[in-house]
Residue, then its C-alpha position, 0 to 999 in steps of 0.5 A: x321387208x320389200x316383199x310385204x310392201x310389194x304385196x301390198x302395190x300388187x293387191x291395189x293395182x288388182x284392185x284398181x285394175x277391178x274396179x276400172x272393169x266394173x267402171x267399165x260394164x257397169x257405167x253405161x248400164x247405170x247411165x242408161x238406167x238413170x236416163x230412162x228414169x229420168x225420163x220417166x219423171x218427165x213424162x208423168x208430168x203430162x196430163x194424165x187424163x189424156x197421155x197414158x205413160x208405161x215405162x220400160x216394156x219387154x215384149x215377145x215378138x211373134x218369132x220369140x224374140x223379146x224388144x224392150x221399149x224405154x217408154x210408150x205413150x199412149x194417146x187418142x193422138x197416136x201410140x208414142x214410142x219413145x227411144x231413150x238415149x243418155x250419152x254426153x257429147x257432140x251426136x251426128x247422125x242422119x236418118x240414112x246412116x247405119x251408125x250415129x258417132x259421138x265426140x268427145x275429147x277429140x275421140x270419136x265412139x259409133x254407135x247404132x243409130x237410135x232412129x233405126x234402133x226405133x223403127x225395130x221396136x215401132x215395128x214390133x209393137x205394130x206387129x203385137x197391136x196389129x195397128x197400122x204404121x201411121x198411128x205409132x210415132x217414133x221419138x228419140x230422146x237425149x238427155x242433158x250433156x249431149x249437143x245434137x247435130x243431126x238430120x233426121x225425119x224421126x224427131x230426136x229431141x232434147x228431154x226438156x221439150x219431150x213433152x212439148x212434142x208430144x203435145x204438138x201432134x194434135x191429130x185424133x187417131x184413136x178414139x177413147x176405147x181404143x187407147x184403152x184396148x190398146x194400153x191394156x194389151x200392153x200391160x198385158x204383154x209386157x213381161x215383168x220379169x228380172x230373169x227375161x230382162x237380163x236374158x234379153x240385156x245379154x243377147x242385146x250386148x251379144x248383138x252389139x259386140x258382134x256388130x262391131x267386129 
């Protein structure tokens, strides 16, 4: 009559032990997921005339790799490349530091530093653009539930004043037929495809591990 019983245990603690893996892989996709939309939404509310917004962008560099940039902003004050990160906890890191680390719960998790994380794709898209360094400018943003403490050249901002950021660079760059050539370029770039997404998500993660180790 036990046996039945401790079938049963078994098949649940399987089937926590699953769904505890699941939790696990799928979490910090599903938060980066919701962050970037997130982010999304606040970055329509700028004025449409004047910012042209385009979200999640898998481009092709030259040597055959793909960068996939959260959020570009394209303005006469400059192209905005804009990292997203949704990640809960005290953040420290500094613009010199390889790795930025996360506290929570008296434990502390390291990640790559978003600003570096940036500059690979600011320099990529400058590659693709041909445009010079000074008219693309880097933003990282954090979504609520992070406290930030770090020093840092690049601005790393909470979401609610990502727009006021933007905003505050008032410096003409671009005139009007470039922000449209180079929006256009972009879209024309970008690669809409599922497939490519998860190629590229899975070198990424590759990446990372490798990075860890």
């Amino acid at each position: 009559m036990n046996t039945g019983r401790e079938n049963m245990i078994y098949i649940y603690l399987i089937l926590f032990g699953l769904w505890c893996i699941g939790v696990k892989v799928l979490a910090p996709k599903t938060k980066g997921v919701l962050g970037e939309r997130k982010v999304a939404g606040i970055l329509r509310r700028l004025p449409e005339g004047n910012y042209r917004v385009i979200n999640n962008v898998l481009l092709r560099r030259k040597q055959g790799n793909t960068v996939q940039i959260d959020h570009i902003v394209v303005s006469v004050y400059g192209v905005f490349v804009i990292e997203t990160k949704n990640i809960s906890g005290l953040i420290v890191g500094n613009d010199f530091s390889e790795q930025w680390v996360k506290y929570m719960y008296r434990l502390k998790y390291p990640f790559f530093s978003p600003t570096r994380q940036n500059y690979g794709h600011i320099k990529a898209l400058g590659e693709l653009l041909e445009l010079p360094g000074d008219k693309l400018i880097s933003i990282v943003v954090f979504l609520p539930g992070a406290r930030l403490r770090v020093k840092s050249r690049v601005p790393v901002v909470y979401a609610k004043h990502l727009n006021k950021t933007i905003r505050s660079y008032k410096t003409e760059k671009l005139d009007s037929a470039q922000v449209r050539a180079v929006e256009s370029r972009i879209r024309s770039l970008n690669i809409c495809s599922k497939k490519a997404m998860k190629r590229h998500v899975k070198r990424v993660a590759k990446q990372s591990r490798r990075h860890r180790t």
